[in-house]
N, C-alpha and C positions, 0 to 999 in steps of 0.2 A: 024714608030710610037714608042714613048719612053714607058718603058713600069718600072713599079715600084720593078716587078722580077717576079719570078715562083710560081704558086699557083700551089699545086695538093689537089685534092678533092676525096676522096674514099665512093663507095654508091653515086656517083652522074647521075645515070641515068634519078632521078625520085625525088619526091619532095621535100625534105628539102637540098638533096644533090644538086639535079639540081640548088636550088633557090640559094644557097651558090656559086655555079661557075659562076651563069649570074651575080650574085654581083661582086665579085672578076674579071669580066672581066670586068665590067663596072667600076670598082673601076683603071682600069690599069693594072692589074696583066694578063701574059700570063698562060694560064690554062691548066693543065692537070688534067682527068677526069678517074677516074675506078670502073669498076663493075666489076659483075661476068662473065663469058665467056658465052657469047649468048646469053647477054641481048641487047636486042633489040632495044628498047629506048635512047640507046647512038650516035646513029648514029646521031639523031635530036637533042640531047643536044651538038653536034658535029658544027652544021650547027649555031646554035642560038652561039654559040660562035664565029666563027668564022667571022658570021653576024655582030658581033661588033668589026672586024674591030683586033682582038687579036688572038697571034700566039697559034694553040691549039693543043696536044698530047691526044692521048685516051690508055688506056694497061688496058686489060681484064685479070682479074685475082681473084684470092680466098684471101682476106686480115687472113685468118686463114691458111693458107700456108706459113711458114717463107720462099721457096726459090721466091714463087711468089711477096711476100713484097718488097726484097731484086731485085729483076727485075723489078721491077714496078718504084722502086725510082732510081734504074741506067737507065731504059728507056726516064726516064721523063726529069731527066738530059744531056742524049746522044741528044736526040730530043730539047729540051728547053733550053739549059745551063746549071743550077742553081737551086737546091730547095732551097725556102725562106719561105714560106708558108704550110706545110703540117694543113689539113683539115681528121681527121680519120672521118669521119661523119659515114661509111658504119655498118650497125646495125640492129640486129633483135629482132621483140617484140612474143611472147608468154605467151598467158593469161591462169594461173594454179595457185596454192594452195597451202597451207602444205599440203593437202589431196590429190590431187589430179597429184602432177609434177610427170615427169618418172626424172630415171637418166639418158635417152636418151636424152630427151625433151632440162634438164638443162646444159649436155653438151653441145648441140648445141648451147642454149644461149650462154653458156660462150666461146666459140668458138672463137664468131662471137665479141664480146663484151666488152671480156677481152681480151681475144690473139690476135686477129685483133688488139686492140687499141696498147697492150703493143710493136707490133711488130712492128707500123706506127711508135710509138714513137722510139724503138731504131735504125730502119732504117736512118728515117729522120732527128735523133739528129748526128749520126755519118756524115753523109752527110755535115752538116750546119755544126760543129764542122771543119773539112777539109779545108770548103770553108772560116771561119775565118774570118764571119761578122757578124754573128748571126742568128736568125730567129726567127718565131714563130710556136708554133705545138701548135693544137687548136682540142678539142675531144669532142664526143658525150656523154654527160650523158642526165641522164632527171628529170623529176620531182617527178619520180618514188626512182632517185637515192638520193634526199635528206627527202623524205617521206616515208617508206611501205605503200602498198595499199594491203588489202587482194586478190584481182585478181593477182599478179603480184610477186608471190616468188619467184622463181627463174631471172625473169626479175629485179626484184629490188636489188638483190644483184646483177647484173652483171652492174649495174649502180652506184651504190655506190664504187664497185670495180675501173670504172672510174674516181671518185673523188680523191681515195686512188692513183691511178698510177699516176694523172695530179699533186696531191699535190708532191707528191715523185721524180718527173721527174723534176718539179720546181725547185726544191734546190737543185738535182746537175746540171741542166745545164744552172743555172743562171750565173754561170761565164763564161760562153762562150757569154752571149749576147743573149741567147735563153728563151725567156718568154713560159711558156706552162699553157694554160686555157682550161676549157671546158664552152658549154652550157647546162645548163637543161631544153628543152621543154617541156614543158605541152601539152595537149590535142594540136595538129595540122591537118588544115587539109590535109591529108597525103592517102595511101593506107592503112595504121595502123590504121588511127581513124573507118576504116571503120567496124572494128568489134565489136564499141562503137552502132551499129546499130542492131545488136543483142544481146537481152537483157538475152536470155541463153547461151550465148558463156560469156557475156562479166559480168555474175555475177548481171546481174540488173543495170548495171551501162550506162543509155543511155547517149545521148549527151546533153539532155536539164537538168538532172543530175551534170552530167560535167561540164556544161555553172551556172550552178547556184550557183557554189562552188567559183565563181571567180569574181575578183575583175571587172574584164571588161567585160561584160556581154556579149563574144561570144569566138568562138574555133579559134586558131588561127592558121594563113597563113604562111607556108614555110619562106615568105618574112621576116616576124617578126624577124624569128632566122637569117637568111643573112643577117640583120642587124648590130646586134649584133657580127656576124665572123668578116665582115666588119671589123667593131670596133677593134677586138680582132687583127686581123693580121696587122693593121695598123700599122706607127709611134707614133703614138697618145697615143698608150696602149702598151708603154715603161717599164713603173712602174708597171705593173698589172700582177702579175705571180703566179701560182697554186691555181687560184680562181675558182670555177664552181658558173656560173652566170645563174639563172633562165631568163626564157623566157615563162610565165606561165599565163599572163595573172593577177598575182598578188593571184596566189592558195600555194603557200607558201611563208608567209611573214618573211623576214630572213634579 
């Protein structure tokens, strides 16, 4: 089977990550998949890939690790060829305050969010850079990253911080042929939106809150944002480089 090149997708156990790799297989791309070590769920986003018929790699590892980064994208490569596609999706949400964040709390965000991303991007740019046909590396921000939301300080600067990397990564590796975008999701439904279900964790902010702030009257689907990767890793989206593109249901209009 012909295949369009190598996708890897990080955080793709579970749902916005998973929905991103059944796209990208279905799009053509042969996929590689990582989580963290002894997540469980990869074995089944293993099977649904490979169900369509595309060659699949999986590498368990920590994306806030630079030497597990740097193994992750020579594995993917020993096993699949070529990286053409890096996908940083893997990401974590914590709901706090000016009042209330630790400095524990906010390093883990930023961990996970900043150094993960910045580390996918310099693995994977070196990589493509080598192989000297270009590529697209495509990151997670959210809608938190082009809005503050009082629930969400330490999480909304480690999202905007994603904007700031994907703009900066753009213009220098635009002369190689490498476009780099992110997406900003809004509310999704995710294991994340699940603490929009409690109304003292989550600051009073329920989901029918959420749903009413927005231009399409409901929470949306993993699929929404695979959509949009889709797009972004294609040939199609040549010309589109250091943009962060909502996926939000139309709750920031920009």
């Amino acid at each position: 089977m012909s295949t369009k090149g190598v996708a890897l997708v990080t955080g793709a156990a579970r749902g916005i990550g998973r929905a991103i790799a059944l796209r990208l297989a279905e799009d053509g791309f042969d996929v590689a998949i990582n989580d963290l070590p002894g997540t469980q769920e990869l074995a089944a986003v293993i099977q649904e890939l490979s169900a369509k018929g595309r060659r699949v790699h999986s590498f368990e590892g920590d994306v806030t690790v630079e030497q597990d980064v740097k193994n992750m994208i020579k594995s993917t490569v020993d096993a699949l060829g070529s990286l053409d596609v890096l996908v940083a999706n893997a990401g974590i949400l914590a709901l706090d305050s000016v009042l209330t964040f630790t400095v524990e709390g906010a390093e883990k965000i930023f961990a996970t969010n900043i150094r993960g991303v910045m580390l996918c991007y310099k693995y994977a740019a070196e990589q493509m850079i080598a192989q000297g046909r270009g590529g697209r590396i495509i990151a997670a921000s959210s809608s938190s990253g082009k809005r503050g939301y009082n629930i969400g300080f330490a999480y909304s600067a480690s999202k905007f911080a994603v904007r700031g990397l994907t703009q900066s990564a753009a213009l220098e590796l635009g002369q190689y042929g490498i476009t780099v975008n992110a997406y900003a999701p809004g509310a999704t439904e995710t294991r994340m939106i699940n603490a929009l279900n409690n109304d003292q964790a989550a600051g009073g902010l329920t989901r029918e809150a959420v749903t009413s702030a927005l231009a399409i009257k409901r929470i949306g689907i993993p699929q929404d944002v695979a959509s949009l990767v889709s797009f972004l890793a294609s040939k199609e989206a040549n010309y589109i480089s250091g943009q962060t593109v909502s996926v939000d249901g139309g709750l920031n209009l920009s």
